[in-house]
VMD Tcl script that builds the backbone (N, CA, C; Angstrom):
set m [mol new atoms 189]
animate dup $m
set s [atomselect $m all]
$s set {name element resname resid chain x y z} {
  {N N UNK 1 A 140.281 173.939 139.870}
  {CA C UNK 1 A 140.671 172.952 140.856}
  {C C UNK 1 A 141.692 173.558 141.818}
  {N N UNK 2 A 141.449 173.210 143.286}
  {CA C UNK 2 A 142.014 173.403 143.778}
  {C C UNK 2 A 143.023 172.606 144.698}
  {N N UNK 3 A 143.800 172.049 145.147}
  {CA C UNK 3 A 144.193 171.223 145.803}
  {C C UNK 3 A 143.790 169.636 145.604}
  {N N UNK 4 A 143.628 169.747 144.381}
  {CA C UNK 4 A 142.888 168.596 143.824}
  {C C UNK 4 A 141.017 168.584 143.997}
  {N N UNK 5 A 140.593 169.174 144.403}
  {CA C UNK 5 A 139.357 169.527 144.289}
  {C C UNK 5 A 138.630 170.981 143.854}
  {N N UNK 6 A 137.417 170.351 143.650}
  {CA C UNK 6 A 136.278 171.537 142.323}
  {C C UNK 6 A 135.952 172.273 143.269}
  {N N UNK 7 A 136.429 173.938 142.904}
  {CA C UNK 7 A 135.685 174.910 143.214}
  {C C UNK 7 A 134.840 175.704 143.105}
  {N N UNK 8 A 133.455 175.977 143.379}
  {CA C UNK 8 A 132.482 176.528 142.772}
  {C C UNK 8 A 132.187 177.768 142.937}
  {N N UNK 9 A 132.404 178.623 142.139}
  {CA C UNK 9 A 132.679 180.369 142.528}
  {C C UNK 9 A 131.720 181.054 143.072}
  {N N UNK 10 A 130.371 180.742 142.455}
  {CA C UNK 10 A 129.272 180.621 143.392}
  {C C UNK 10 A 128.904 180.497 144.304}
  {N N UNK 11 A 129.677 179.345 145.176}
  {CA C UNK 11 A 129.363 178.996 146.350}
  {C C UNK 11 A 130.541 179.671 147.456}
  {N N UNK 12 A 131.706 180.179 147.063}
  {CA C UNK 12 A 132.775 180.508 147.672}
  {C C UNK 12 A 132.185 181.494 148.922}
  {N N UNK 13 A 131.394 182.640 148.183}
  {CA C UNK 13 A 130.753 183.730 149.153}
  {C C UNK 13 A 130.323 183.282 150.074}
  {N N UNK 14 A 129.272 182.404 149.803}
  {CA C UNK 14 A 128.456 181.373 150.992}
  {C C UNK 14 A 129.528 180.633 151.932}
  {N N UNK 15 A 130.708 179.748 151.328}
  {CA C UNK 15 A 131.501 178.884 151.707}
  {C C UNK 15 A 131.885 180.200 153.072}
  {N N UNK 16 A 132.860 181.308 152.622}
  {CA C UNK 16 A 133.479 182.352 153.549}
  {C C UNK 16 A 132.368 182.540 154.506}
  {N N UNK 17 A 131.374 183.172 154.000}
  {CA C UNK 17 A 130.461 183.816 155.260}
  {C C UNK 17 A 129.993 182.456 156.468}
  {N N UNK 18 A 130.033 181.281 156.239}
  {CA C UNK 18 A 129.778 180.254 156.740}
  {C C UNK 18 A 131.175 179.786 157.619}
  {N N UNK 19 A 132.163 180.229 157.365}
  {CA C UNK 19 A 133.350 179.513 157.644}
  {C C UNK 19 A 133.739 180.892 158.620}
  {N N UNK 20 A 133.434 182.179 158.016}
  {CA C UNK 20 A 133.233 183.316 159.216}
  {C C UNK 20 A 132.560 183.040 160.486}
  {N N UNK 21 A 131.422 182.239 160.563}
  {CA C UNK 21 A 130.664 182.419 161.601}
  {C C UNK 21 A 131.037 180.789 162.411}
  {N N UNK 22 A 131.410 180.047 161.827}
  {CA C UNK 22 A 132.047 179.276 162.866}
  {C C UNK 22 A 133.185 179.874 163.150}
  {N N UNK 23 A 134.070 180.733 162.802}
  {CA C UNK 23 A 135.207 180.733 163.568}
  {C C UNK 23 A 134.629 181.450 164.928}
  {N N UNK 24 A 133.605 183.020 164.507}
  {CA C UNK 24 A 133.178 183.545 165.625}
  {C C UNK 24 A 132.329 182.670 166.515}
  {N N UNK 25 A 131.808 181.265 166.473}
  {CA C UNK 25 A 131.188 180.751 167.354}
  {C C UNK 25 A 132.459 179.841 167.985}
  {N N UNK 26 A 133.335 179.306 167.534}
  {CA C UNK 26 A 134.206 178.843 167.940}
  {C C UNK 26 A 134.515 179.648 168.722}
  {N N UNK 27 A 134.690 180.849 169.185}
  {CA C UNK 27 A 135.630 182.061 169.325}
  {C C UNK 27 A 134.691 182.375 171.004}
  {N N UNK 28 A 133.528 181.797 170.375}
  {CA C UNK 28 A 132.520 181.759 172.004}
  {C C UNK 28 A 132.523 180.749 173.433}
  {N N UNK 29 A 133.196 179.774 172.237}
  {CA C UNK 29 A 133.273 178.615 172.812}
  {C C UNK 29 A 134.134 178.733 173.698}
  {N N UNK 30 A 135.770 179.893 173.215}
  {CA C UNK 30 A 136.422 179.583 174.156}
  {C C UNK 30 A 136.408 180.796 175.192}
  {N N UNK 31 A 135.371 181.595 174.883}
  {CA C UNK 31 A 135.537 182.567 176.018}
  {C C UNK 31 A 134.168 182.405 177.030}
  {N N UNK 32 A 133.690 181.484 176.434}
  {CA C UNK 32 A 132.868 180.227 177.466}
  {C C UNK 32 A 133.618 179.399 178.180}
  {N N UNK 33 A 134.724 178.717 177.982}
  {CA C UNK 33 A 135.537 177.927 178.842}
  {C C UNK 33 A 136.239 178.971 179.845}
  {N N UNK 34 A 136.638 180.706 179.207}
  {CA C UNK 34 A 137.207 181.091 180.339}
  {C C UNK 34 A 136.342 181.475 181.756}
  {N N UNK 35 A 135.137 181.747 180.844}
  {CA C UNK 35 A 134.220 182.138 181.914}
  {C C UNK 35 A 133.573 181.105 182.841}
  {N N UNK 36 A 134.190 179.832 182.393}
  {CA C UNK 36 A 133.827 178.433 182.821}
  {C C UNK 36 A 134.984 178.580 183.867}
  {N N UNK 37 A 136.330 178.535 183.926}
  {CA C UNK 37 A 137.551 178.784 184.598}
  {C C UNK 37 A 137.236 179.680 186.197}
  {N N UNK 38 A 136.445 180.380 185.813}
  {CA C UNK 38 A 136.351 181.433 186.721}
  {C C UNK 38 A 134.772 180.915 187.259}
  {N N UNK 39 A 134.362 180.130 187.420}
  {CA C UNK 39 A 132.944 179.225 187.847}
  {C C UNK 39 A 131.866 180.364 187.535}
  {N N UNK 40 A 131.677 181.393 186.610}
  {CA C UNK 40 A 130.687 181.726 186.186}
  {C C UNK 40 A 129.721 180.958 185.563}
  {N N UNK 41 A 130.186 179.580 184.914}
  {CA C UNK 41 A 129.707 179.191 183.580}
  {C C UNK 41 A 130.169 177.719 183.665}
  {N N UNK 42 A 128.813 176.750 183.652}
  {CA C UNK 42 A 129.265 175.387 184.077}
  {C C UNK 42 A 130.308 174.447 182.642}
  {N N UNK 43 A 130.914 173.527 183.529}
  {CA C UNK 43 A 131.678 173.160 182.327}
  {C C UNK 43 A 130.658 172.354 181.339}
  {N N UNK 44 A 129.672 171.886 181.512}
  {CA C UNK 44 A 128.966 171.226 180.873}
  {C C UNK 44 A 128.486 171.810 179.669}
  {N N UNK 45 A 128.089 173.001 180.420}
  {CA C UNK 45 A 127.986 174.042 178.808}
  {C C UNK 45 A 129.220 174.351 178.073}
  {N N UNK 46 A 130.052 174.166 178.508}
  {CA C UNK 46 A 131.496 174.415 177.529}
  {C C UNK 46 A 131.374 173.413 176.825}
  {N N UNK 47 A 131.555 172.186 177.572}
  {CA C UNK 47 A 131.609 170.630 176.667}
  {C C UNK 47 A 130.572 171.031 175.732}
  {N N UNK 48 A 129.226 171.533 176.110}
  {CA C UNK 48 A 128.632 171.247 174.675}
  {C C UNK 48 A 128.870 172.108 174.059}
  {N N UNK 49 A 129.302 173.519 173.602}
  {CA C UNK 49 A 129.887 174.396 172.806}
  {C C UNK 49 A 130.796 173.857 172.115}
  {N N UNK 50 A 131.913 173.323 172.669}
  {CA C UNK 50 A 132.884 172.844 171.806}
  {C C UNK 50 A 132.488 171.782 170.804}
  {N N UNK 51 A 131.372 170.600 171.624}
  {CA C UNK 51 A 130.693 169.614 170.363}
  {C C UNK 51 A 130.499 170.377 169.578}
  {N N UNK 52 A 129.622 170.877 170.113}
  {CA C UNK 52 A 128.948 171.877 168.667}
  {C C UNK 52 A 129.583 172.220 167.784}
  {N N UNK 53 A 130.590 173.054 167.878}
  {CA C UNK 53 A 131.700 173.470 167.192}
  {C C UNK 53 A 132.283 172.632 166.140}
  {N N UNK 54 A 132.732 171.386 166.911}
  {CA C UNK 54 A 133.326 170.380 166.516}
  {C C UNK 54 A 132.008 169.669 165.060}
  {N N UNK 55 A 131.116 168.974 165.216}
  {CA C UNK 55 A 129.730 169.232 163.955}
  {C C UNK 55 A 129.640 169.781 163.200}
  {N N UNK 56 A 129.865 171.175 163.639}
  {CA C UNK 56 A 129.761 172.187 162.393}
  {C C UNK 56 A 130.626 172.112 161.294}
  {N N UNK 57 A 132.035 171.926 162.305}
  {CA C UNK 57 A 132.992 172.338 161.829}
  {C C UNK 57 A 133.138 170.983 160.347}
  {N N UNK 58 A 133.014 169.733 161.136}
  {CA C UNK 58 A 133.342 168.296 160.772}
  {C C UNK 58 A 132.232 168.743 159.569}
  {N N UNK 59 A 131.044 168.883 159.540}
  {CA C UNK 59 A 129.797 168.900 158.476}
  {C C UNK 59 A 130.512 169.923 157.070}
  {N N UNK 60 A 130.757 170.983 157.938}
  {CA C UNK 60 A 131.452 171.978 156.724}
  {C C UNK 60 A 132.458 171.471 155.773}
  {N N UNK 61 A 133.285 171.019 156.719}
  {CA C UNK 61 A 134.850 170.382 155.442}
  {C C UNK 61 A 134.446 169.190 155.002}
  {N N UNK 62 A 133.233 168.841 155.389}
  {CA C UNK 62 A 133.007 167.205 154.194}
  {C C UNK 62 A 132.361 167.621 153.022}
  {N N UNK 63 A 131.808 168.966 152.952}
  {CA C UNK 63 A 130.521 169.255 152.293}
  {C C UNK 63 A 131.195 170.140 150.782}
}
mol reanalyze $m
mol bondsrecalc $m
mol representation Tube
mol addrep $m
């Protein structure tokens, strides 16, 4: 237990490599907003990067 909840050692590897790749998509998101800053890159596609982000992210820590 960790923090009051069950950890499954099994799943930890999976848990990291999963929690790796949202940070690097997160990490797109915001060098999508800079490139959004500089009107390469509409904000609309930022907004939806960050949803996205935001889903993943929300789906992961309930799970």
């Amino acid at each position: 237990l960790f923090k009051s909840q069950l950890i499954t050692i099994n799943f930890l590897v999976d848990d990291l490599r999963f929690y790796l790749e949202i940070d690097k998509f997160s990490r797109l998101a915001d060098s999508a907003e800079a490139l959004a800053a500089r009107n390469m890159q509409s904000e609309k596609e930022v907004a939806f990067l960050k949803r996205k982000v935001a889903i993943i992210s929300k789906l992961f820590l309930n799970s």
